[in-house]
N, C-alpha and C positions, 0 to 999 in steps of 0.2 A: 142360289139359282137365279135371283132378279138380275147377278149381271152377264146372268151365260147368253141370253138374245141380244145383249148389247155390243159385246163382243164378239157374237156370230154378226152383226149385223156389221160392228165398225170392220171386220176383217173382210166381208163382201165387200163394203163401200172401198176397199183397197184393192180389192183383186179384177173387183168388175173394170170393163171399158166402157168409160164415160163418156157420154155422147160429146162432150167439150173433150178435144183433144189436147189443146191448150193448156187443162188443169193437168191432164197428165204430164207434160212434157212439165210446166212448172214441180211438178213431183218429181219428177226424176231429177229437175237440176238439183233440188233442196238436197236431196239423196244424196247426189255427188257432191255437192257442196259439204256437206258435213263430214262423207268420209275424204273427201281432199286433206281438211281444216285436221281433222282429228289425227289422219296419214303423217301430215306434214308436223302436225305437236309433237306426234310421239319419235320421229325420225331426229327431230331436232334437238329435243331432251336427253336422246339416246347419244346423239355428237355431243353437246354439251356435255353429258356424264363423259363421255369418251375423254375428250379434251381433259379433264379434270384430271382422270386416273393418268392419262399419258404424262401431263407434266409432273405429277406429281412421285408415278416411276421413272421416271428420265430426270427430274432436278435432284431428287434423292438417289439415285444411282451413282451420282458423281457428288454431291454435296454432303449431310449431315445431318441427322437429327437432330442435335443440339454442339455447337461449338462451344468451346472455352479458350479466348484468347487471350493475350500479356495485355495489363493498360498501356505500356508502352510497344506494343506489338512482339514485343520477346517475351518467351513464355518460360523461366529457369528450372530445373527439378521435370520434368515431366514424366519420368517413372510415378515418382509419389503422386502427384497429380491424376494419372489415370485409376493411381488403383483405390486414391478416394474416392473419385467418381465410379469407380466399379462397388465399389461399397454401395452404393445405392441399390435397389432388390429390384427396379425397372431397368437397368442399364446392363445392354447383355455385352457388351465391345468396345473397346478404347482405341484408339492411332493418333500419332502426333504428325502434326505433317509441316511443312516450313514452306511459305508462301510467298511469292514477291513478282514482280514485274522484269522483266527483260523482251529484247530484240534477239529474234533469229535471221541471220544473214547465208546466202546461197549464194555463189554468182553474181554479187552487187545485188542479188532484191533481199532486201529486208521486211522483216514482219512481226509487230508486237502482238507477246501472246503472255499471260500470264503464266508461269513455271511454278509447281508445287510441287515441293521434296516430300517423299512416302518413303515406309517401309512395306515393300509387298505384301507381308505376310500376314500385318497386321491391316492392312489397307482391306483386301482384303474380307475382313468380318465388317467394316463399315458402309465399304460401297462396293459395286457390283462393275469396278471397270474390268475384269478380268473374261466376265459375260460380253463386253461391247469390243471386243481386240480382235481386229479382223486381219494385223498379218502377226507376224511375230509374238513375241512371248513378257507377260510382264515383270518373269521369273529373269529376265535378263537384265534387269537395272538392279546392278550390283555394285557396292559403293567400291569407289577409287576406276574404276570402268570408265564414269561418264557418260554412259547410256541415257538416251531419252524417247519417251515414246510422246510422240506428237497426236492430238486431235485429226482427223479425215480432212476435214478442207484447211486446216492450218498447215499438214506434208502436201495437199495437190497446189497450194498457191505457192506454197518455196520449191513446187516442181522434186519434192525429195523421197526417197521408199525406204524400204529397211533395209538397214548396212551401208546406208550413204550416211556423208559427213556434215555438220550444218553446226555453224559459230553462233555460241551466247554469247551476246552482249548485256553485261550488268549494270545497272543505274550505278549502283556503290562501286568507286573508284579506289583508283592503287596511288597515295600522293607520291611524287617520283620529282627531282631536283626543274622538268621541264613542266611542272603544272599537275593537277589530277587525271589520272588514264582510266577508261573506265577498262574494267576487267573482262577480259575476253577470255571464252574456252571454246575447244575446240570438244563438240560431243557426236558420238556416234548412232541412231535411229535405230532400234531394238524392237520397235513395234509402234502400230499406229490404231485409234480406237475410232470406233463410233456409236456415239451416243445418240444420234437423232437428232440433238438439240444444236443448232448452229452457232448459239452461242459459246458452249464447251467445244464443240466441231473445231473449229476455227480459231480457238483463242487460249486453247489450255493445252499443256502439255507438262510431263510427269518424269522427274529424276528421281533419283535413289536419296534420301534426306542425308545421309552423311556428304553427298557431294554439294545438294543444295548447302547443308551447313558451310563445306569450306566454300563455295564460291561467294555466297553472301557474309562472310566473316562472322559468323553467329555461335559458332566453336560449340559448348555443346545446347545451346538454348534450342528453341522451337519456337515458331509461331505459333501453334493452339496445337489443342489435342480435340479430335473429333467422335463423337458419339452416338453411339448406335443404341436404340429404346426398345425397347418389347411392342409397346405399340404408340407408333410414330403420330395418332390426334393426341397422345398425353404428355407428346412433349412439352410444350409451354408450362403444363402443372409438372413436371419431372424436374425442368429446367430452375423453377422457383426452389422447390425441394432442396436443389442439387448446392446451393447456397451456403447451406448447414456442413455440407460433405466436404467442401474446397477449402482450404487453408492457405488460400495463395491470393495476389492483386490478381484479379481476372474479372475478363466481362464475360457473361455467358449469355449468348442467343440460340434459340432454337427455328426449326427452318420458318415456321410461319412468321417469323419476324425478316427474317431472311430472305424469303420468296413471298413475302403474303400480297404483293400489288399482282401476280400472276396469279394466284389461287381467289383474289377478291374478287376481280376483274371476268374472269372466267363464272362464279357464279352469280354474281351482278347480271352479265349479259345472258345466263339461264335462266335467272329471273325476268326481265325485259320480252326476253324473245316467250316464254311464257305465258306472258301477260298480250301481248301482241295478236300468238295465234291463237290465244282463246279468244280475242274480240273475232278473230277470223272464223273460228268456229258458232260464236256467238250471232255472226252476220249468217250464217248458213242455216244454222236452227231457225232465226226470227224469218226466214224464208218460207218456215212452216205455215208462218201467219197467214202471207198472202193468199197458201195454197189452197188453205182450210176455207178463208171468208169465200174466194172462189166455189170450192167445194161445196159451203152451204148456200150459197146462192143459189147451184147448182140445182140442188136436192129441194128442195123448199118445198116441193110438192110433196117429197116422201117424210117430209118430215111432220110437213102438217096432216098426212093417213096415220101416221105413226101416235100423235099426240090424238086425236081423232079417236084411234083403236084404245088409248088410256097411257099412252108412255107420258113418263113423268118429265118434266122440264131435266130434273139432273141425267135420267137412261139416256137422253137427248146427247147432253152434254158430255156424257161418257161415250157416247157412241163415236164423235168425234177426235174426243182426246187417245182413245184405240188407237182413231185410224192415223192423229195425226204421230203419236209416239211411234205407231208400227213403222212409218216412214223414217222418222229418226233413228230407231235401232235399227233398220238394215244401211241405212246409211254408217251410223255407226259400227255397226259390224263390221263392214267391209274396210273402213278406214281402220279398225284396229289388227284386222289380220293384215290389210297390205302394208301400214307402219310398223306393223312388229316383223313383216318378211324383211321388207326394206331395211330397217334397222339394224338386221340380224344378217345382212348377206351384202352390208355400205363397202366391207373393205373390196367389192369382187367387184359391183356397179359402177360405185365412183372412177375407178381406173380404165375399165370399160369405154365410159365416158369421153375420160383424158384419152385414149388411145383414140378412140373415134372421132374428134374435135381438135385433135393435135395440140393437144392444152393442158398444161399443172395449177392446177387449180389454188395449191397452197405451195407456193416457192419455198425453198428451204434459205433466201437470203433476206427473204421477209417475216415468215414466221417459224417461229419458236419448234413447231412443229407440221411435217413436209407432207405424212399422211392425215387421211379424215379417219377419225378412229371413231367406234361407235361401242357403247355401253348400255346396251336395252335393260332399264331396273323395273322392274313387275309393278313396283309400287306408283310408279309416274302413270304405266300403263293403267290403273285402276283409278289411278287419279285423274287422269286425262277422260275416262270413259265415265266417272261418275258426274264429272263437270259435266261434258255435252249430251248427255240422257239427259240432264236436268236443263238444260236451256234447252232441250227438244220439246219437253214436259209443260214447260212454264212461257212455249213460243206455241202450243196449244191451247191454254187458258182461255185467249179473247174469243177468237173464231166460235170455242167452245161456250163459251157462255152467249154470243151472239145468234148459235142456233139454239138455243134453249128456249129464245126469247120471242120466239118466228110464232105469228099468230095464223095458226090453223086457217080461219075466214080469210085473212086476206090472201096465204098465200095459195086459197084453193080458186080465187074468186074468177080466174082466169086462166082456168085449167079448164 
């Protein structure tokens, strides 16, 4: 019960209007200040997380869990190959795919894009392009056909759609009595995907592997066989494992070797921006400082009736730390319900925004990814909110130890 008048008292000394209106208006910036600081952590964290899962459903949707490629980039045998790797008890899917570079030409404009040969069907259980095929079908690249389904901005810059005509040109050459020619086919546009990512958008596009085999002269080899994990952070320990299992020359990487400057780089700058708006919050709480010494100046009279009537130097002390934490948790309060609205409702605002300002905020010719995606994880939210209660807590101390310390005589001596 000693600290229930302390806290009836620090919760009047918050609610009364104080004859300095000044201290109030300094309380309410602090107020907003913290929940700005705490708003903007948890909105940011929430992008951050967002950004992470996006790349990492969108480079995996087109790429691999873990690859196995030929040391010399031809891969022989690839039946037996997949179904040693399938022999592993983490490894639920195998596909071979054939991989190479070429030019596609329209009309005189040409455009280099990477071309990799798949079997649909096995494709398929690894990656998720058959999810991102916004015209046609990927059931149509059928070998001896020459169907190809192009990336979204790699058919809008060769101006080309489904069932128009569009020439590979192949690095590897036909030698012929007038020099080397490089091999040209003529393929037909069977569907176009999109992925999100501008990099695949714009640069990749997908034949049938038997045709990729004869146009590259690869007859029956492969460039790698790609695989698909039970759960895709145990690749690297799978990938190691998978060593024992393979009986062929092969390198095997898995994706975080593969994409890891995207995945590193993205949580580097979660960490960074972390550190950043906690000093922002950190600047909003030490606000309490000013408000509290304010405050006790304020009060000096009530405090010296108070020690007078027998309050102890620490009821003093507490009385303050009340009032000044009460200010910090509604601050707080407020910045974690408006960052967890915000966080929770970024994909509707943001665009909002861009409609309203006539503006794309994230280019899809500049980054990797064109929307802001957001990922609110509970646990940031708790972590965000036990940080800034404690620099509200510990931005109360001084003030609070400075009214403990107000000697009754002097500051009655002129009242």
């Amino acid at each position: 019960m000693a600290f229930f008048y302390e806290l009836l008292i620090g919760l009047r000394y918050t609610r009364a209007k104080r004859r300095n209106h000044f201290i109030s208006f300094i309380s309410l910036i602090s107020m907003a200040g913290i929940g700005l600081g705490v708003a903007a952590l948890i909105v940011v964290l929430s992008v951050m997380n967002g950004f992470q899962k996006e790349l990492r459903t969108r480079i995996l949707g087109v790429a691999s869990h873990i690859q196995i490629t030929g040391v010399s980039g031809e891969l022989a045998d690839w039946p037996a190959i997949a179904q040693q790797a399938l022999a592993h008890p983490e490894v639920k899917a195998a596909a071979p795919f054939v991989q190479s570079q070429a030019m596609f030409s329209v009309d005189g404009g040409v455009k280099g894009a990477l071309v990799r040969g798949i079997l649909p069907d096995m494709e398929d259980k690894v990656a998720d392009f058959r999810r991102t095929i916004k015209s046609g079908s990927l059931d149509d690249l059928k070998p001896g056909e020459f169907g190809v389904v192009l990336g979204a901005d790699l058919a809008r810059s060769l101006r080309v759609f489904t069932g128009d005509k569009v020439t590979l040109i192949a690095p590897q050459g036909t030698v012929t009595p007038a020099g080397v020619v490089p091999r040209v086919r003529s393929f037909r546009v069977v569907g176009i995907f999109e992925v999100g990512m501008y990099e695949y958008d714009s640069g990749l596009a997908l034949i049938h592997l038997q045709d990729a085999q004869r146009l590259y002269q690869m007859g029956d080899m492969v460039s790698g066989v790609r695989l698909k994990v039970d759960d895709l952070f145990q690749a690297p320990r799978i990938a190691r494992e998978l060593v024992g299992y393979i009986n062929a020359d092969a390198y095997l990487h898995d994706w975080t070797k593969s994409h890891a400057n995207f995945f590193r780089a993205v949580q580097i700058e979660k960490t960074m921006m972390f550190i950043i708006l906690s000093l922002i919050v950190a600047v909003a709480a030490f606000n309490l400082v000013s408000t509290l010494v304010m405050a006790v100046t304020d009060k000096q009279a009530d405090i010296a009736i108070l020690r007078t009537l027998g309050a102890r130097p620490r009821s003093i002390m507490a009385i303050f730390v009340v009032q000044g934490a009460l200010v910090g948790g509604i601050g707080l309060l407020l910045g974690v319900v408006g960052g967890v609205a915000l966080a929770l409702n970024i994909d509707v605002v943001v665009p909002a925004i861009e409609r309203l300002l006539g503006i794309q905020f994230l280019s899809k010719e500049v980054y990797y990814i064109s929307d802001l995606p957001s990922d609110l994880q509970w646990d940031d939210v708790w972590r965000v909110t036990a940080i800034a209660f404690a620099l509200s807590l510990v931005a109360t101390l001084y003030p609070s130890w400075r009214a403990a310390r107000v000697n009754p005589a002097e500051a009655l001596r002129y009242e």
